[in-house]
C-alpha positions in Angstrom: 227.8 -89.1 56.8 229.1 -91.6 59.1 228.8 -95.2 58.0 227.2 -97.6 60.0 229.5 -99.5 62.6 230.4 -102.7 62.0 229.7 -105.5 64.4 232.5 -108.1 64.9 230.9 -110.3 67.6 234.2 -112.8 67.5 236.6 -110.5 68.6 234.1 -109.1 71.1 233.0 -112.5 72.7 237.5 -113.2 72.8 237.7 -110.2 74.3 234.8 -110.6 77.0 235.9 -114.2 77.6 239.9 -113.0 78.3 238.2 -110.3 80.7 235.8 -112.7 82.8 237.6 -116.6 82.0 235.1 -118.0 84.6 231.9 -117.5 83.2 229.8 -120.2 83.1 226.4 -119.3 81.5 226.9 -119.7 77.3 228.0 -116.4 75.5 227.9 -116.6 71.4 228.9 -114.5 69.0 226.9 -112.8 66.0 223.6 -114.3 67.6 220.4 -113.5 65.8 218.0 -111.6 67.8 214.7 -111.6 65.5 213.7 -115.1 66.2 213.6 -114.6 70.1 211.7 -111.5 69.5 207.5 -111.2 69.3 207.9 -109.3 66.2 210.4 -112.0 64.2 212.5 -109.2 63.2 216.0 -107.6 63.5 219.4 -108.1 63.7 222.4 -109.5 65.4 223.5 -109.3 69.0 227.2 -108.6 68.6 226.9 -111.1 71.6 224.7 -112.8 73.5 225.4 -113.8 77.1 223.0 -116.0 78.8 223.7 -116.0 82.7 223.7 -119.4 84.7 222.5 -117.4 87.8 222.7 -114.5 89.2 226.3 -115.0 90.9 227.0 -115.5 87.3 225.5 -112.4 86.0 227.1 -110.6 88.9 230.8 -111.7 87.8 230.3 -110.8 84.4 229.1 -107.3 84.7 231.9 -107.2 87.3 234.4 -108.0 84.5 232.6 -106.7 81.1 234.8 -103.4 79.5 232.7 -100.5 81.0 233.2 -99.3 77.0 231.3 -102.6 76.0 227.6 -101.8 75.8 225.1 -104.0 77.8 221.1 -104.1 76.6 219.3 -106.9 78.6 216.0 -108.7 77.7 213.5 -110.9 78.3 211.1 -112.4 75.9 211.3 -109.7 74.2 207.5 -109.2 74.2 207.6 -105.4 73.8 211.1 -105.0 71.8 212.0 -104.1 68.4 215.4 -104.4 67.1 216.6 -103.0 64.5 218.3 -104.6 61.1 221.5 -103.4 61.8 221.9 -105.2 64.8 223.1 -104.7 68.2 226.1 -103.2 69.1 228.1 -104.9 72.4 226.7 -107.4 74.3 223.1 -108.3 74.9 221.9 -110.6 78.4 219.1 -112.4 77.9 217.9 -113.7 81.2 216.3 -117.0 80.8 215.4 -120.6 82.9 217.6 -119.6 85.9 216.0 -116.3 86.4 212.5 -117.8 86.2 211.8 -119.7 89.3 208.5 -118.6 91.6 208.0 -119.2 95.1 205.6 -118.5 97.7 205.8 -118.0 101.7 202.1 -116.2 103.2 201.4 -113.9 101.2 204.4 -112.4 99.4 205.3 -114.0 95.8 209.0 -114.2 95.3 209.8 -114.3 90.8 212.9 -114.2 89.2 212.7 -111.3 86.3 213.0 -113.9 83.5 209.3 -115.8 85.2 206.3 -114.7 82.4 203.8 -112.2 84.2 200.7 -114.9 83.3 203.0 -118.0 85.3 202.6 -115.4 88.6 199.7 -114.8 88.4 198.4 -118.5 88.1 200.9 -119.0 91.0 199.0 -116.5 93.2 196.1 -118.1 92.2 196.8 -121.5 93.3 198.1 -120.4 96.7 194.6 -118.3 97.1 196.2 -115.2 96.6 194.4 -112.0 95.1 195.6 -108.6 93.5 198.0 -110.1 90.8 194.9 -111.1 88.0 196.4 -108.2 85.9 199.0 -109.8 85.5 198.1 -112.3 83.5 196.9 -109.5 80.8 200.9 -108.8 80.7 202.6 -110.8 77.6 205.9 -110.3 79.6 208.6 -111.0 82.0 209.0 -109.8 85.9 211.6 -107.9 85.0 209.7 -105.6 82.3 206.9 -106.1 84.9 209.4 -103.7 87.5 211.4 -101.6 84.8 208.0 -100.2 83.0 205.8 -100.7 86.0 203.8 -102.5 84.1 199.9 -102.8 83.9 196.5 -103.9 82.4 193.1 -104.2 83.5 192.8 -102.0 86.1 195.9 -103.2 87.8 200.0 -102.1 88.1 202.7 -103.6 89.4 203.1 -100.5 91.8 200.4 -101.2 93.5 201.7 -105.0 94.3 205.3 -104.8 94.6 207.2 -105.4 97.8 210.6 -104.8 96.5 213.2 -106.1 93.9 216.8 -107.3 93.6 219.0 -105.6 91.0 222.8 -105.6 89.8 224.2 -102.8 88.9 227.0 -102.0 85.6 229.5 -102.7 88.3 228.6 -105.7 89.7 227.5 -104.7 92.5 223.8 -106.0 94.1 221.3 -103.9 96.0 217.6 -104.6 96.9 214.9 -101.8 96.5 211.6 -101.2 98.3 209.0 -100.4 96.4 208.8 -96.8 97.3 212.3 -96.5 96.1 211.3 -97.9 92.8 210.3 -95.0 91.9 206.9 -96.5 89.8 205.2 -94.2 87.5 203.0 -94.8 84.5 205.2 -97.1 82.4 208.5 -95.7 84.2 210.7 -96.6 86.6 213.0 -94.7 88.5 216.1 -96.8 88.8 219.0 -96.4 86.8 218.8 -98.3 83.4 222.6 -99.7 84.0 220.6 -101.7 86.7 219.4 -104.8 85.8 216.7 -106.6 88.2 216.7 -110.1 89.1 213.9 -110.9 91.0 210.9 -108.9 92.9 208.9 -109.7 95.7 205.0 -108.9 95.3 201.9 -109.2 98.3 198.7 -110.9 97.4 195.8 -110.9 99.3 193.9 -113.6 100.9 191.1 -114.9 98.2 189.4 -117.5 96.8 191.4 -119.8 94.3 188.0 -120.3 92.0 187.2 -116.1 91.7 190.5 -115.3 90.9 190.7 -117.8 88.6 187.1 -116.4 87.1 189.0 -113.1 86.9 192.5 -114.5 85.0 189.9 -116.8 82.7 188.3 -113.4 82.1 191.3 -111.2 81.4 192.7 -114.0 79.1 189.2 -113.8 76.8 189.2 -109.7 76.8 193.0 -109.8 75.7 192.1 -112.6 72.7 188.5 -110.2 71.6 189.9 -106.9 71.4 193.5 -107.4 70.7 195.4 -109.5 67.9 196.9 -112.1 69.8 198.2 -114.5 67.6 200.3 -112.2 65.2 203.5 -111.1 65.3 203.0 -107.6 67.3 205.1 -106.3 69.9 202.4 -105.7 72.5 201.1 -101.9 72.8 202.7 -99.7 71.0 202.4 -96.5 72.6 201.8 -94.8 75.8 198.3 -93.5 76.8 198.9 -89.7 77.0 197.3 -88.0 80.2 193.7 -88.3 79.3 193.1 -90.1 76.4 193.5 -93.5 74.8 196.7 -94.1 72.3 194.6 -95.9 70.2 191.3 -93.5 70.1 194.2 -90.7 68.7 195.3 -93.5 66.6 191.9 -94.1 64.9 190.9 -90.5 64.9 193.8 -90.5 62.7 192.4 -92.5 60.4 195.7 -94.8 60.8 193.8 -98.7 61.5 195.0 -100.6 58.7 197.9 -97.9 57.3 200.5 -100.2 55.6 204.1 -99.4 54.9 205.8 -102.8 53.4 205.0 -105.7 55.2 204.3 -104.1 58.7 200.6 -102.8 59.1 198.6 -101.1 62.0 196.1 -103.5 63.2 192.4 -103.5 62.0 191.3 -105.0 65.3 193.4 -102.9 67.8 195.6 -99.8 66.1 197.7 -99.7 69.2 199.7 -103.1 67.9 201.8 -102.9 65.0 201.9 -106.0 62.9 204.4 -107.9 60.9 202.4 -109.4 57.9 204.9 -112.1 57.7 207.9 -110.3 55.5 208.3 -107.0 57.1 211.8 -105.6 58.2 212.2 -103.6 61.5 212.2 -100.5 59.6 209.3 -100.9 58.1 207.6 -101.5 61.5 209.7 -98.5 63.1 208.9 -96.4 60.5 204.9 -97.4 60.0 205.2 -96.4 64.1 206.5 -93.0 63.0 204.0 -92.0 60.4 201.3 -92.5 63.1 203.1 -90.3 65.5 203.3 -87.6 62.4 199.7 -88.5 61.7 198.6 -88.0 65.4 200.3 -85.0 66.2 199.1 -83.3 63.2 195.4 -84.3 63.4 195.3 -83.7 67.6 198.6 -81.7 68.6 199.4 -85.2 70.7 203.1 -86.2 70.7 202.6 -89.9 71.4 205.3 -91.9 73.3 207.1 -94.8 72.3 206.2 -97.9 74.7 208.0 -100.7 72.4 211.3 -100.9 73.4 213.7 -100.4 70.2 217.2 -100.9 70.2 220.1 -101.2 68.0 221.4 -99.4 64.8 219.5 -98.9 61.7 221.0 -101.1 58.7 221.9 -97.4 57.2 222.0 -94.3 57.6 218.6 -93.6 55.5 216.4 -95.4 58.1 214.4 -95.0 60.8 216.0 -94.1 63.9 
């Protein structure tokens, strides 16, 4: 078998800096990843660049080794990563990318701006249609890539268009009917990585949507385990039927392997109890899709985002 690579984020970072000397967000070597995840878990970035803007971002992907590979994230809501750590370089876009503005009715965000801060900002400039929003525990950009959604609402049915940059450097906007938005898809090549979006609101009444958002907000903290360390919903709804009806039908609410368990309150979330590793989460994920398959036939997708290497070949993958 072939061993597990072995990440040298010194030598990477030397060789990234030689490549693109005028960078001027920070870029750090061997960075640990679990921390800035939801789930607390996980390895290293081999690197970890953090853009000062968007010119920024543009120069570096301009300049980065088309063999170095590039993952980029945002709060890493809905992201697991594995021990083993990432291999090549990982963007995390933060401050710079999270500025909102309003002009009429269209809401400008950067793709690092939390779903919940747009929506409040559409509520304060009496804007309607973004509420669902606010039941997102994400970042614009996930918003756009995963055409994300709750409570009866998706960010295809909002979205004017959005800025990108591609693995080449190169920018390009997108309507939203070039988007490509499906459930929980997007049609844009992954190499692109989105900046900022434009959505439309709709003329409404500050208090009612603020009613709604207050409302949204209580539903998420009844029926879903808010305050633990879960990576959002874990899978996709298949056509017709709820991931988490399949999931109980499968007698899987509570199932335990080490220290990540499926949640007694909502078994669509995986939790870490406080010492699991990402394989035990990625593999407690895996025994429910073996679980659900065999009791309903369903082949349940993945909607956590995992990336990185296993820390060895006898893990999940």
């Amino acid at each position: 078998m072939t061993p597990p690579r072995i990440l040298d984020g010194k030598a990477l970072v030397e060789r990234l800096r030689a490549a693109a000397p005028d960078l001027r967000g920070r870029l750090a070597a061997d960075a640990p990843l679990g921390p800035l995840t939801w789930f607390r878990v996980g390895g290293h970035a081999e690197a970890l660049f953090r853009p000062a803007d968007e010119d920024d971002l543009a120069h570096f992907l301009a300049h980065c080794p088309t063999d170095v590979p590039v993952t980029v994230i945002g709060v890493a809501s809905n992201l697991l990563v594995r021990d083993g750590g990432v291999p090549g370089v990982v963007i995390r876009l933060g401050g710079p990318f999270a500025d909102i503005a309003v002009t009429g009715d269209v809401i400008t965000a950067g793709a690092g701006a939390l779903d919940l801060n747009v929506a409040l900002t559409a509520q304060q400039a009496g804007l309607t249609g973004l509420e669902f929003l606010s039941g997102i525990p994400g970042t614009i950009g996930g918003a756009v890539r995963m055409n994300g959604g709750a409570y009866g609402g998706e960010t295809v049915d909002v979205i004017v268009a959005a800025d990108g940059i591609d693995r080449q450097g190169n920018r390009r906007t997108w309507n939203g009917g070039e988007l490509g938005l499906t459930y929980r898809h997007c049609s844009v090549s992954e190499d692109v990585i989105f900046t900022r979006a434009r959505f439309r609101g709709r003329p409404g009444d500050p208090a009612a949507i603020k009613e709604r958002i207050d409302a949204i907000q209580q539903a998420r903290a009844d029926s879903q385990p808010v305050r633990a360390r879960t990576g959002g919903s874990t899978f996709a709804n298949p056509d017709g039927h709820k991931a988490w009806q399949l999931i109980d039908a499968a007698g899987c609410r509570g199932l335990t392997i080490g220290g990540a368990q499926i949640s007694e309150k909502h078994c669509n979330f995986l939790l870490n109890l406080g010492d699991a590793t990402a394989h035990d989460i990625e593999s407690l994920g895996e025994e429910v899709r073996r679980r659900v398959k065999a009791a309903s036939g369903i082949d349940l997708r993945w909607e956590i985002r995992r990336i990185g290497l296993p820390r060895s070949n006898g893990e999940a993958s």
